[in-house]
C-alpha positions as CSV (number, residue, x, y, z in Angstrom):
1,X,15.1,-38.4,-1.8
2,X,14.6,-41.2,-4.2
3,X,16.3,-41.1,-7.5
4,X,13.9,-42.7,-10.6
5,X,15.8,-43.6,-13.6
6,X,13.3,-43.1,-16.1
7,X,13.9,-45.0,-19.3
8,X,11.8,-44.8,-22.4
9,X,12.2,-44.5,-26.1
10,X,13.5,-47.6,-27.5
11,X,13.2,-49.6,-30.7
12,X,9.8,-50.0,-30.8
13,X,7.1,-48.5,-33.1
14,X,5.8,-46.4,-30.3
15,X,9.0,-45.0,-29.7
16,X,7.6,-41.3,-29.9
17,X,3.8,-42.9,-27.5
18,X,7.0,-43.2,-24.7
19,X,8.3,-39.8,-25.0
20,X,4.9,-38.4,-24.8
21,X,4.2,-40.7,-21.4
22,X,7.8,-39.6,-20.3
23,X,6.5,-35.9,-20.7
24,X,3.7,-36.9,-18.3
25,X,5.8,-38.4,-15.6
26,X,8.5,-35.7,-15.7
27,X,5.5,-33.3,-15.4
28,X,4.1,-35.1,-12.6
29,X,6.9,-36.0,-10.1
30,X,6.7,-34.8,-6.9
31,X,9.8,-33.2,-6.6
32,X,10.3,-33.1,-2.6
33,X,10.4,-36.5,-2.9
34,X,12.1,-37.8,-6.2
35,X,15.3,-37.0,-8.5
36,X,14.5,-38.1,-12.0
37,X,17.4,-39.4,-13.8
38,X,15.5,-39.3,-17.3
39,X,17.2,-41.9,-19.5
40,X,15.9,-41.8,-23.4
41,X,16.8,-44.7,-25.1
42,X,17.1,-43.9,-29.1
43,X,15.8,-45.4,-32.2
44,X,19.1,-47.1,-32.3
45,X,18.8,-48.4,-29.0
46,X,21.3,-46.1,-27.3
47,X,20.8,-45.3,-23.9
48,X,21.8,-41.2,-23.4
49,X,21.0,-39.3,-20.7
50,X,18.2,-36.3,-21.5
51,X,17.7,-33.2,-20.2
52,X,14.9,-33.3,-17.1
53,X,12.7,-31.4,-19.0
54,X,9.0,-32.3,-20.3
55,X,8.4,-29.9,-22.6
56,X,11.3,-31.6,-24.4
57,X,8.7,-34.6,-24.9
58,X,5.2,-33.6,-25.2
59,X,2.9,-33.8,-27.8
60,X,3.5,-31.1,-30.5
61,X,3.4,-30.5,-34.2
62,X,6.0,-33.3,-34.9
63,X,6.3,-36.3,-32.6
64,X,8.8,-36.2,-29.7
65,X,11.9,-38.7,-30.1
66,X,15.1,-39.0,-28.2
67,X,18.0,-37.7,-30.3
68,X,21.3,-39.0,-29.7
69,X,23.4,-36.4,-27.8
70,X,26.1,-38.5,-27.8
71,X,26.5,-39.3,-24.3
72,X,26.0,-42.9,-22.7
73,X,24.6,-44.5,-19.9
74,X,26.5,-47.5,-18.3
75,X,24.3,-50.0,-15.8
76,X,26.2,-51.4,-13.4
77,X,28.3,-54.0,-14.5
78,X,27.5,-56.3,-11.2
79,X,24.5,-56.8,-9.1
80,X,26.2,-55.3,-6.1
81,X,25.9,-52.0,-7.2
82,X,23.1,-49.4,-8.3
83,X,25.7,-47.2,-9.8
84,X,24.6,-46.0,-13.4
85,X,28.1,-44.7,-15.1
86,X,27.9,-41.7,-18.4
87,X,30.4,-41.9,-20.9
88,X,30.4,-38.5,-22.4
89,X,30.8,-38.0,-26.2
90,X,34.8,-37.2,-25.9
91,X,35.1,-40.6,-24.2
92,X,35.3,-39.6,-20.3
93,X,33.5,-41.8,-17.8
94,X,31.4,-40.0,-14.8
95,X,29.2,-41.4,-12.1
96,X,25.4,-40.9,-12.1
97,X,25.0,-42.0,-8.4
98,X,22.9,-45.2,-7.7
99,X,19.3,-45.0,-8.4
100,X,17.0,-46.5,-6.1
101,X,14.4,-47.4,-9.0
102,X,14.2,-47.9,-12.5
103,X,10.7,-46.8,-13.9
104,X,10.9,-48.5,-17.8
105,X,7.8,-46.4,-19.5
106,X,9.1,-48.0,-23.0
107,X,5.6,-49.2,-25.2
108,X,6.0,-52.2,-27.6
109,X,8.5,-54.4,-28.1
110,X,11.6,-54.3,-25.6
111,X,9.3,-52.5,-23.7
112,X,6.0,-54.2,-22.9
113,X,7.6,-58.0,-23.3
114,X,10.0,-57.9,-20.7
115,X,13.3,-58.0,-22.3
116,X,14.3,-54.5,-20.2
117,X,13.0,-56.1,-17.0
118,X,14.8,-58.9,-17.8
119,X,18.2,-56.7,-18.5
120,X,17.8,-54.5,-14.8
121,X,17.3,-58.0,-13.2
């Protein structure tokens, strides 16, 4: 199975735009073959992991935005791993597994101007 980190979000203006296309990804994963690791990344630019759930993130009556659940998502701190590390809320450290892929869906700037790209390099 390969696991997608999914990050979007972010700083940008189109913060909500990337939750919506987040939906549509979460919604359309072929599930025999990938694990989504969904990765929101909020207005404040924390990275937390979300629930794998698109509902969460579609279109609706008020715009979709990641809320800050407190928890934290670690990238590896070499290049000789693919280990993404959560820090949980109280401070505890737990291993997400590798991820084989990163799949940034984050509109505007950090996004579309390849600042992430150039942070998972």
């Amino acid at each position: 199975m390969i696991r997608v980190a999914l990050l979007f979000g972010g700083r940008s203006s189109e913060h909500a735009i990337s939750c919506v296309t987040a939906a549509g990804v979460l919604g359309a994963l072929d599930r025999d073959r990938f694990e989504a690791v969904p990765i929101g990344i909020t207005r404040d630019g924390a990275w937390t992991l979300q629930p794998d759930d698109p509902e969460l993130f579609g279109l609706r009556a008020e715009l979709p935005a990641v809320a800050d659940n407190g928890t934290r998502v670690r990238l590896p701190e070499t290049a000789a791993t693919r280990e993404l590390r959560l820090v949980a809320a109280d401070g505890s450290e737990f291993s997400l597994g590798e991820v084989d892929v990163f799949f940034p869906i984050l509109h505007g700037r950090f996004g579309e101007d390849g600042t992430i790209q150039g942070q998972l390099e």
